[in-house]
N, C-alpha and C positions, 0 to 999 in steps of 0.2 A: 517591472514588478514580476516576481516568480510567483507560483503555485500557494508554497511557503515561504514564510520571511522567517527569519533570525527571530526576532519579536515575541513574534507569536509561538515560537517555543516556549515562552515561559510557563504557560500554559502546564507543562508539562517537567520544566526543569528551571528550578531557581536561577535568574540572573547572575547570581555571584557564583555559583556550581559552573553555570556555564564559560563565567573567568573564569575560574579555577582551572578547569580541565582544558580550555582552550588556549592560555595564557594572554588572552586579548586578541586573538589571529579569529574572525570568524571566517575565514575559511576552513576551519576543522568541523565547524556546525553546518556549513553549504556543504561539503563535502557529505555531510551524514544524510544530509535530504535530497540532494540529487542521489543518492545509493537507495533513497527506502522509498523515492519516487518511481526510479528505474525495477527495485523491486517489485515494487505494485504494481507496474505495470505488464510482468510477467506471468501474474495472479487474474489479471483482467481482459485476457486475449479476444473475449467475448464481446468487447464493449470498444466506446471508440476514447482511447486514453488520448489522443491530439486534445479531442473535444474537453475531455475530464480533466487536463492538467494544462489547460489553457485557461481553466475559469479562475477567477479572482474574486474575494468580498465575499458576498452571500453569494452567490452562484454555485461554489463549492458543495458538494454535498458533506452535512457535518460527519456524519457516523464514516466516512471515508477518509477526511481530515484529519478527525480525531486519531484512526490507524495510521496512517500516515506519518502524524507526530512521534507516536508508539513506538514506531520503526526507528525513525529519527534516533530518539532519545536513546533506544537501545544500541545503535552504532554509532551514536557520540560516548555514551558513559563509557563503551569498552576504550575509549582511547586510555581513559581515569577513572576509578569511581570514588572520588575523593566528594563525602558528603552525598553520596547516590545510593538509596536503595536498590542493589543492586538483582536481588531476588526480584522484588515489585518488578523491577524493570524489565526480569525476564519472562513474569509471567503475563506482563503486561504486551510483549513483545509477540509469546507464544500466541496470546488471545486475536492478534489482530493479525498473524498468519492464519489462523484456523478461520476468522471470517474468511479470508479474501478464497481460502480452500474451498469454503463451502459455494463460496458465489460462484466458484467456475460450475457449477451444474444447477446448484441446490436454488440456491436464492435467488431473487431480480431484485438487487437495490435498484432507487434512484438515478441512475447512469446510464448514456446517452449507449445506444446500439451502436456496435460496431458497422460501418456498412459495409452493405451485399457486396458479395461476386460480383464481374458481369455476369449474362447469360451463360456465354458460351465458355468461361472457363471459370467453373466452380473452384477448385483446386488452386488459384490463381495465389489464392489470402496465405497460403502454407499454415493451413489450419483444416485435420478432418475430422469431423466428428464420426463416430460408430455408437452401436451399443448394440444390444438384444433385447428379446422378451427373457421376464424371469423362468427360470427351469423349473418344469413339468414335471412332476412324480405323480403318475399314473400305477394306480395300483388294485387288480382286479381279484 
């Protein structure tokens, strides 16, 4: 059992849209959730995606899921958008990039920490964080 099933698109795109634009091959719909899985996971370097996209049923975190699908939909309807809001889909698409943006710093959903370094080699994960204090205007 995957992350996402076929199915549970429907959620998000009518069963007969998804014949339509699939012609009956659901490999066009695995192919758009392996792509918007693999996406999120490029949005979530912070966190441990093994953990996040191994869970099944309720384990899932919804509001994650929910983006997830978002994605989905939006790179199955570009194959057709026969009978697809295709605007919705994009602002829909747009919305759950701008979460996963914000979560790289902003937010702490629900999802499992990435884990540590060892000790002795921080750098090991090919991930560095920086930043600064905000800039000072001193004016006498």
């Amino acid at each position: 059992m995957a992350y996402l099933n076929i199915e549970e698109m429907t959620t998000h795109i009518y069963e007969e849209d998804m014949d339509t634009i699939s012609h009956g091959d659901d490999a066009a719909m695995m192919s758009a959730v392996d792509a918007a899985i693999e996406e999120v996971q490029g949005y979530l370097t912070k966190y441990d995606t093994g953990k996040i996209f191994a869970a099944r049923g309720k384990e899932r975190n919804p509001i994650l899921l929910l983006f997830v699908k978002d994605i989905a939909a939006w790179h199955f309807c570009n194959i057709c958008n026969a009978g697809v809001d295709i605007e919705m889909r994009e602002k829909r698409y747009d919305r759950a990039i701008e979460w996963l943006k914000n979560n790289q710093n902003k937010q702490n959903p629900n999802l499992p920490a990435a884990p540590e370094a060892s000790a002795h080699c921080k750098l090991c994960q090919g991930e560095i964080a920086f930043g600064s204090n905000r800039k000072r205007d001193n004016h006498f």
